[in-house]
C-alpha positions as CSV (number, residue, x, y, z in Angstrom):
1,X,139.0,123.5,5.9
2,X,142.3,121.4,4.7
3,X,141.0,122.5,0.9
4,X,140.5,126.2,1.5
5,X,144.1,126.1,3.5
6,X,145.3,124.6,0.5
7,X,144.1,126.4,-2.6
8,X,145.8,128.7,-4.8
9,X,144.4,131.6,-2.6
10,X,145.6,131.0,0.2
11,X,149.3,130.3,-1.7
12,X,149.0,133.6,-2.9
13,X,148.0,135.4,0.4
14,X,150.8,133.7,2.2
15,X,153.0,134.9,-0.5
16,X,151.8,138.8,-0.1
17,X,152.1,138.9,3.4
18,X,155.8,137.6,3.5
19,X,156.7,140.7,1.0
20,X,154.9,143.0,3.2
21,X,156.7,141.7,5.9
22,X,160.2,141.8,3.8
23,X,159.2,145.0,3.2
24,X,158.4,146.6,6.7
25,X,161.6,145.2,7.9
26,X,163.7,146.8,4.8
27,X,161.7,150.1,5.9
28,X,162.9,149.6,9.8
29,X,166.4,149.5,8.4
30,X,166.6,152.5,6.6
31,X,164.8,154.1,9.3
32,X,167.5,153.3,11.8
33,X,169.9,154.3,9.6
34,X,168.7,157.5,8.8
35,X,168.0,158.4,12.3
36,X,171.9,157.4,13.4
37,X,172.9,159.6,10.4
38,X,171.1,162.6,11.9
39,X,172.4,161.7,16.0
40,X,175.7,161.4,14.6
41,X,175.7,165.0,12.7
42,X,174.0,166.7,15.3
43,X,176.7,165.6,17.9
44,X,179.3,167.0,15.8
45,X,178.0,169.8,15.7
46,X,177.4,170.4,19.1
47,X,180.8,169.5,19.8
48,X,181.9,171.7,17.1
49,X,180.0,174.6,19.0
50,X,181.2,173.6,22.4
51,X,184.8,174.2,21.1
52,X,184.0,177.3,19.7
53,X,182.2,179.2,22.8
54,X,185.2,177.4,25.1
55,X,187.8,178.6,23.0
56,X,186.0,182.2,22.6
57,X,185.2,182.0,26.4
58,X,181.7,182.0,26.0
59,X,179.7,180.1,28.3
60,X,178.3,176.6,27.5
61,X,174.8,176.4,28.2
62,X,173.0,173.4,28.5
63,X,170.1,172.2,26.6
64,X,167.1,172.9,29.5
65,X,169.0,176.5,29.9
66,X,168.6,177.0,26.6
67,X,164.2,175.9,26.5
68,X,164.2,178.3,30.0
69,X,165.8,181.1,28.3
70,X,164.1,180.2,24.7
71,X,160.1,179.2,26.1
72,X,159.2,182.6,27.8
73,X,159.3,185.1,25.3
74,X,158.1,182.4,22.6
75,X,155.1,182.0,24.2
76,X,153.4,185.4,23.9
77,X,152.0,185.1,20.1
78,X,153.4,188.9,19.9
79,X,157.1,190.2,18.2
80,X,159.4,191.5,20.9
81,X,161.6,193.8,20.4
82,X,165.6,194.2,21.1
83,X,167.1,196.8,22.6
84,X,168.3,198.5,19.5
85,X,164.3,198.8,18.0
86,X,164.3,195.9,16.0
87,X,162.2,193.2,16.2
88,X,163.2,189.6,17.5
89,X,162.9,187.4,14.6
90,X,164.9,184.3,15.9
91,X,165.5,182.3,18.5
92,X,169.5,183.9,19.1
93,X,168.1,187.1,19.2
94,X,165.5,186.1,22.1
95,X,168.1,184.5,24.1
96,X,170.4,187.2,23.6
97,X,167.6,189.9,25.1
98,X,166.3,187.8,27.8
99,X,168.2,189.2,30.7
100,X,168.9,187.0,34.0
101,X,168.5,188.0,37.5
102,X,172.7,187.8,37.8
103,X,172.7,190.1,35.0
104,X,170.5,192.6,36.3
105,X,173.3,193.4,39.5
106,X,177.0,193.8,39.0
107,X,178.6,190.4,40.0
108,X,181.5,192.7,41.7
109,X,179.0,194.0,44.1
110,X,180.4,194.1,47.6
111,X,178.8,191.9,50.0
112,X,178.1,194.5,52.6
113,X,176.2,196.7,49.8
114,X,173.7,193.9,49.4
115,X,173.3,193.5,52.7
116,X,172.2,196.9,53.3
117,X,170.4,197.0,50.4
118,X,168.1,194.4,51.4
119,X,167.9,196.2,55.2
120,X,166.4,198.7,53.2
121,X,164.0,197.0,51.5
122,X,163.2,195.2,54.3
123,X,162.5,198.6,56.5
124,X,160.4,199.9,53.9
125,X,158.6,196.9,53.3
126,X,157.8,196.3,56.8
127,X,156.3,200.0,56.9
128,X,154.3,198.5,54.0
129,X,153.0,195.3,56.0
130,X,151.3,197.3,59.2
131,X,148.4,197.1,57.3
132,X,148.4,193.5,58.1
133,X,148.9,194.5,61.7
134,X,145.0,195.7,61.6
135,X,144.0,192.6,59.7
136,X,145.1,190.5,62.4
137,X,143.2,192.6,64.6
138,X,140.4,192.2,62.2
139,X,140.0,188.2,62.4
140,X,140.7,188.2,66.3
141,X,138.6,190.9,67.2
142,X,135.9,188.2,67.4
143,X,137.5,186.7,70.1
144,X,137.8,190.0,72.3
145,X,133.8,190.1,71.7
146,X,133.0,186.9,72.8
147,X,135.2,187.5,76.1
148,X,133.8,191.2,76.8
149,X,130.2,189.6,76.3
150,X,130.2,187.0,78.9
151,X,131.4,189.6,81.6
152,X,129.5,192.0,80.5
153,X,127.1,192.7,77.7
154,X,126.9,196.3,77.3
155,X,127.1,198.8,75.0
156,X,128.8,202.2,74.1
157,X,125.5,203.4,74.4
158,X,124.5,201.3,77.7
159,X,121.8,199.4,75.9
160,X,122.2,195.3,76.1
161,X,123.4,192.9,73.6
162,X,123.1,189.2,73.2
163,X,124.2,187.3,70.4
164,X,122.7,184.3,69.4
165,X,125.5,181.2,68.6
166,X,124.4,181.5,64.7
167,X,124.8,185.2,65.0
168,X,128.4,184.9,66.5
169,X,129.1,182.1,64.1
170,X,128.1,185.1,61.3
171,X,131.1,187.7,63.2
172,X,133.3,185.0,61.7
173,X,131.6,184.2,58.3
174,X,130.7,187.7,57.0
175,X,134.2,188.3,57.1
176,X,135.1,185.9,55.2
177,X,131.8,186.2,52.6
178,X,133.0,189.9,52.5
179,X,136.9,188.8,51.5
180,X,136.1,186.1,49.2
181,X,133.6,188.4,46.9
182,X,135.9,191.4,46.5
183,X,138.7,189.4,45.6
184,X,137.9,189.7,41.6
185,X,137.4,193.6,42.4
186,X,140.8,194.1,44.3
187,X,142.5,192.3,41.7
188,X,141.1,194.5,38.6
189,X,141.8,197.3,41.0
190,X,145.8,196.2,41.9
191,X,146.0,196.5,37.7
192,X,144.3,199.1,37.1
193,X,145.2,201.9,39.6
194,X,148.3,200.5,40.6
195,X,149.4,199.0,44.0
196,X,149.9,202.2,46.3
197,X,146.6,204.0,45.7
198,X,144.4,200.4,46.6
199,X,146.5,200.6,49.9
200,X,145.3,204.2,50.7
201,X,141.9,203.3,49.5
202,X,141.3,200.5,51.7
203,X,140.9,202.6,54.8
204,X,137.7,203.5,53.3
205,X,135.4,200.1,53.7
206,X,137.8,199.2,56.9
207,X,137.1,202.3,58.5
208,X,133.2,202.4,57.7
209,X,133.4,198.7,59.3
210,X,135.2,199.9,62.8
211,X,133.0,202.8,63.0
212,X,130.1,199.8,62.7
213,X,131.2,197.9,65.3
214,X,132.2,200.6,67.8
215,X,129.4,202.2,67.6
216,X,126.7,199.4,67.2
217,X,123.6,199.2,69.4
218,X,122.8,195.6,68.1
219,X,124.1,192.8,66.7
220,X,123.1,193.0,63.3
221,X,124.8,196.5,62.9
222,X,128.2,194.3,64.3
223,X,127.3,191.8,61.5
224,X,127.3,194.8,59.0
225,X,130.9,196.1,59.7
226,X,132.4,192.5,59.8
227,X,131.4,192.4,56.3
228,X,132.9,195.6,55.3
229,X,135.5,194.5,57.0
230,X,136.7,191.8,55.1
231,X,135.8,194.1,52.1
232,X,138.8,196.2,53.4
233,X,140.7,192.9,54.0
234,X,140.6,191.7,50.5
235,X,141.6,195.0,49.0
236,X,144.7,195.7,51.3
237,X,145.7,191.7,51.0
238,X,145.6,191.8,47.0
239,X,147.7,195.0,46.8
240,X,150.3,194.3,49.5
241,X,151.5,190.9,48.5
242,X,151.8,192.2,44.7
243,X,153.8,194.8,45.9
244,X,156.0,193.0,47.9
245,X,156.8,190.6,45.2
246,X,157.2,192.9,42.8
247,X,159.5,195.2,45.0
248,X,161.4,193.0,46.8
249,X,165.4,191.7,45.7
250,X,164.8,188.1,44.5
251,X,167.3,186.8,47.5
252,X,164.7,188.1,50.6
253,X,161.4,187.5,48.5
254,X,160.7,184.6,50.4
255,X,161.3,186.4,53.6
256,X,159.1,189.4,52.5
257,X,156.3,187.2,51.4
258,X,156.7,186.0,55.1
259,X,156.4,189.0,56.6
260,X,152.7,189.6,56.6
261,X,151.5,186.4,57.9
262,X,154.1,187.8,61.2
263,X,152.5,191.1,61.1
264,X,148.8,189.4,61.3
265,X,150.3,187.4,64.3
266,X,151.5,190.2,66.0
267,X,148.1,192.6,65.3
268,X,146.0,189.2,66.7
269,X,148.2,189.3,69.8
270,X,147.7,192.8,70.3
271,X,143.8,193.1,69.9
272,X,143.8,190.2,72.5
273,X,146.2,191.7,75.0
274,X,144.3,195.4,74.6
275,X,140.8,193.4,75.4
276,X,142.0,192.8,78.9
277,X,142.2,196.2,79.6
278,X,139.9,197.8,77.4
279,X,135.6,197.2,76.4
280,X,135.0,195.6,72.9
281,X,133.9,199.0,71.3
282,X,136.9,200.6,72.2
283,X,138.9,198.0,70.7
284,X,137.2,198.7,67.6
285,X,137.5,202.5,67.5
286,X,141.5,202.0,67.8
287,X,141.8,199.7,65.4
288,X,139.9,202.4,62.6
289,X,142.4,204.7,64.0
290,X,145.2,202.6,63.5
291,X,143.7,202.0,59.9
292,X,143.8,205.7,59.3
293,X,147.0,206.3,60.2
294,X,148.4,203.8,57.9
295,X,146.3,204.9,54.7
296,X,147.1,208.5,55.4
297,X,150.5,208.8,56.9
298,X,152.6,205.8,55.9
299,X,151.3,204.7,52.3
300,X,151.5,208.5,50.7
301,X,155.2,208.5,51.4
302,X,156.0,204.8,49.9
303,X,157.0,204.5,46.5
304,X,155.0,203.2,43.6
305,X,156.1,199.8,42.6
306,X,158.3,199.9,39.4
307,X,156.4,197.0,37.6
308,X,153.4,199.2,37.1
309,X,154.9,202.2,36.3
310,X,157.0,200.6,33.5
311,X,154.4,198.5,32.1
312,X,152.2,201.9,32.0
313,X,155.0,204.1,30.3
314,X,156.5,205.9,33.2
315,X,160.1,204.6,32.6
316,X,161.6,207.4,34.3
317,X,159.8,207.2,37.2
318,X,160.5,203.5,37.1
319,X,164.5,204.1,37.2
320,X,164.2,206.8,39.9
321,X,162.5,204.2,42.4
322,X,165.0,201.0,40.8
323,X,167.7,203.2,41.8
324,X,166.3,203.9,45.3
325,X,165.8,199.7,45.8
326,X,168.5,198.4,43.9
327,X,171.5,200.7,44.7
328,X,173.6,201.7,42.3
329,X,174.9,198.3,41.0
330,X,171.9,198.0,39.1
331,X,171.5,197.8,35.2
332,X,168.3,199.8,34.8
333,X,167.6,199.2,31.0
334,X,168.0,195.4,31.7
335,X,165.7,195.8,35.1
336,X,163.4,197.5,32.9
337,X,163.7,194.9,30.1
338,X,162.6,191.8,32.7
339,X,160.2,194.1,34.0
340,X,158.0,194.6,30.6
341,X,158.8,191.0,29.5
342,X,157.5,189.6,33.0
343,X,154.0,192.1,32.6
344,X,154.2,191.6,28.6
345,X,150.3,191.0,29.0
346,X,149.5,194.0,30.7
347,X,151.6,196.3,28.6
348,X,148.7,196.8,25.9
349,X,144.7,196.4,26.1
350,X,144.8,192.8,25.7
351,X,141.5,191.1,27.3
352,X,141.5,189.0,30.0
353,X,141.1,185.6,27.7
354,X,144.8,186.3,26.3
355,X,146.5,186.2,29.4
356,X,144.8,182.6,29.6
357,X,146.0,182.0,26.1
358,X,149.6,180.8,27.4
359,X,149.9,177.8,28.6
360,X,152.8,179.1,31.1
361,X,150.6,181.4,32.8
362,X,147.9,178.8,33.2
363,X,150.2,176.3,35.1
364,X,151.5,178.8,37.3
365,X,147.5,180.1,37.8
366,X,146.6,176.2,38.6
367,X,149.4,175.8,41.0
368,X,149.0,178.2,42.9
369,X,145.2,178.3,43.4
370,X,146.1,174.4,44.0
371,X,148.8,175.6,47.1
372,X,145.8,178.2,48.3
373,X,143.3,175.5,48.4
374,X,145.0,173.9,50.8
375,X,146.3,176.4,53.0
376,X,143.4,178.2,53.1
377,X,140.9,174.8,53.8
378,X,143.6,174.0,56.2
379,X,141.3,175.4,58.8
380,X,143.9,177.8,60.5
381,X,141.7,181.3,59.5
382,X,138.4,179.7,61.4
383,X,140.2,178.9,64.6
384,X,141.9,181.9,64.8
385,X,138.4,183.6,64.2
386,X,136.9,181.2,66.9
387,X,140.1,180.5,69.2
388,X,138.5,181.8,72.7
389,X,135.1,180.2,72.0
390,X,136.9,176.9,71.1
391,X,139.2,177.2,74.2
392,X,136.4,178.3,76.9
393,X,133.9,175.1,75.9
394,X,136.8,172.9,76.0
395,X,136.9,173.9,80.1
396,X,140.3,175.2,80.5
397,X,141.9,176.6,84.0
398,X,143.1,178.9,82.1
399,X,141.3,182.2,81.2
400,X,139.9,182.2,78.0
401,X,142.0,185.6,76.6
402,X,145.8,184.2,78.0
403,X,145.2,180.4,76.5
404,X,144.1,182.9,73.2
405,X,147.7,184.5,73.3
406,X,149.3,181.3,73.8
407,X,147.9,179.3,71.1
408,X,148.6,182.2,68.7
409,X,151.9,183.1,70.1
410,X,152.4,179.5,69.1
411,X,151.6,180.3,65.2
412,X,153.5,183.9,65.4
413,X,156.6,181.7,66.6
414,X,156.6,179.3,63.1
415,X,155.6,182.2,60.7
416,X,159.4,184.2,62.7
417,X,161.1,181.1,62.0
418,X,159.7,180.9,58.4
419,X,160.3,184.9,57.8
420,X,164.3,183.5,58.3
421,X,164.5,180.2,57.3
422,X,162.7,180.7,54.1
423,X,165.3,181.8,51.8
424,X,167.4,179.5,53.5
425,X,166.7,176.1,52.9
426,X,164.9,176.9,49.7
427,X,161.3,177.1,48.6
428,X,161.3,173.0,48.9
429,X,161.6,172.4,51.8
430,X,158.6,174.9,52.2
431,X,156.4,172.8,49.6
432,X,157.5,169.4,51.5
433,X,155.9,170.9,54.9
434,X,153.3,172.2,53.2
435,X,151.9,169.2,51.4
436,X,152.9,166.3,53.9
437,X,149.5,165.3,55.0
438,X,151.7,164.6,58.3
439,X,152.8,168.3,58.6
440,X,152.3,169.9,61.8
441,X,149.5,172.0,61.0
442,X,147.1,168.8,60.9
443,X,148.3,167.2,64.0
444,X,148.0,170.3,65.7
445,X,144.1,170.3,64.5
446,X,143.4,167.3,65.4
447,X,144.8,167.4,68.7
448,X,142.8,170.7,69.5
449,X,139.8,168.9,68.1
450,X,140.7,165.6,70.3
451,X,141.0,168.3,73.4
452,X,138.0,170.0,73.1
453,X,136.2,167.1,72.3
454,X,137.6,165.4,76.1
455,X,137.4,168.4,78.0
């Protein structure tokens, strides 16, 4: 070993590696110097810039304004254009036609004119939500059946009914089977035909479902209109909450995407409370009614949403309702400017596969079906599908219907004080409830398991 160490190859390998290592170091020096070089130019010039906009009164933006403003339109693999026809070709001429939501109202606007403004929208899209009225009656009707049945298990047509506890289980599931396989449908259909015309056509399935459960002589004809039912439920959902986004001011968004979850806690209050006075059947035949009076007497007379009408070439029609919503402090070529920019996908025929092509759209797909994974395993939608059976097992004093009302009075109470306090706080404070393992929502289900499970 001591004559290999010492041999005129090993002399001449220790010799190569201390110029490679003279050498890497040299390299590292240059490197660093090069890079300095480069920081200390691009400050200056920053700082020349900064002068320049102060001095002109332009306003400074920083570097992450400048990727939100720049990322968007970059992202689309197409050439927009500016407002003057010509196409954008670098990046000052996207940030120069990406229009912000201050710039959409006049700054001047008085405070009294928003506020009415948004009464406005707010009245119109509460006229919107009833439909969500019937589709709280939809998931508690269930609960009027199972109450009905045990005093008496008649029909409209005096013949007997029984339902096995599989078969009422099924009242519950087929609704939701019905909901979760339309979805793809409504959502094609909310595209395609726009938002108002899915709300009118809705009435169709939910309807046909009533008329089912009014006038069935046995279960399985019951089992039939809960599935149509939630057929009519995934239509009416998917069209409502697109057009109350797309609608609403961005200051009461958070308050309008509120709003239906209230008006499903009021419609599942009122099926309950009308049970006491009323048979099952006849539950179900006002309900279709109420159905029919929305599709036909308060959806003709709403407005189409201005999204789809510019992204489908009716820009005139899309000012006309922008100036109805947004008063006359609005800049409508800039409103109509975000508006295609937002909807740049469905502007032309592109396939479904390009819209997954940005990676922006993807995130926000993933997040969200992420937030709706856990809200909707959350087990809220089963107990307020199952609340009376759940309560009368557990051996209350109280009758089954009035401990119903109370536990969803209860949920109707937080979805009022997240309608106001929404916009509020901000949309954190939202996410923090939401995903604290700790949250309410799980204590509360575990206590009403605990409770059951005792009594």
């Amino acid at each position: 070993m001591g004559i290999i160490s010492g041999s005129p190859w090993s002399l001449l390998a220790g010799i190569v590696t201390a110029l490679c290592h003279s050498s890497i170091r040299q390299r590292r020096v240059q490197f660093r110097g090069l890079v300095e070089e480069l920081v200390i130019d691009e400050c200056l010039t920053v700082r020349a810039q900064c002068f320049h906009r102060i001095s002109s009164g332009t306003p400074v933006l920083t570097h992450m304004e400048k990727v939100k403003e720049i990322k968007g339109p970059l992202h689309t693999g197409q050439n927009p254009m500016q407002d003057n026809g010509t196409p954008l070709t670098s990046i000052h001429d996207v940030t120069a036609n990406q229009p912000s939501d201050s710039s959409i109202h006049n700054e001047n606007e008085p405070t009294y004119k928003r506020q009415l403004r948004y009464a406005k929208q707010l009245l119109m899209l509460f006229l919107v939500t009833q439909g969500h009225v019937n589709l709280g009656m939809i998931v508690s009707w269930s609960n009027s059946l199972v109450s009905d049945i045990l005093v008496d298990n008649s029909t409209l047509f005096g013949n007997q009914i029984a339902f096995a506890p599989w078969e009422m289980d099924m009242t519950g599931s087929l609704l939701f089977i019905g909901t979760a396989s339309t979805f793809p449908f409504a959502g094609w259909l909310v595209a395609k035909a726009g938002r108002r015309r899915p709300m009118m056509l809705t009435c169709v399935p939910g309807v046909v479902g009533w008329a089912f459960c009014g006038l069935a002589s046995d279960q399985r004809l019951v089992l039939v209109g809960r599935y149509f039912q939630g057929v009519s439920g995934a239509i009416l959902g998917s069209a409502v909450r697109t057009y109350l986004v797309e609608v609403a001011d961005t200051g009461i968004r958070g308050a309008a995407s509120m709003l239906p979850e209230v008006m499903k806690g009021l419609g599942a209050i009122a099926i309950i409370a009308a049970g006491m006075l009323m048979p099952w059947y006849f539950l179900a035949f006002m309900c279709g009614a109420q159905f029919l009076f929305y599709s036909c007497l308060i959806v003709p007379f709403l407005p189409e949403s201005p999204t789809y009408l510019a992204v489908t070439g009716k820009e005139e029609e899309a000012r006309q309702v922008l100036r109805r919503l947004r008063g006359p402090a609005v800049k409508l070529d800039k409103e109509i400017q975000k508006l295609k920019e937002e909807n740049r996908f469905s502007s032309n025929d592109s396939s479904i596969w390009t819209v997954f092509s940005d990676s922006q759209v993807v995130k926000r797909i993933l997040i969200i079906t992420g937030l709706f994974f856990i809200t909707n395993f959350s087990g809220s939608e089963v107990i307020r599908v199952n609340a009376t059976r759940m309560l009368q097992e557990s051996g209350l004093a109280m009758d089954g219907e009035m401990s119903t009302i109370v536990v969803f009075s209860v949920l109707l109470c937080g979805n009022i004080a997240g309608f106001f306090l929404i916009d509020r706080p901000g949309t954190s404070v939202e996410r923090g409830v939401l995903l604290d393992p700790r949250g309410d929502r799980p204590r509360c289900h575990g206590r009403l398991r605990v409770f059951r499970r005792s009594g």
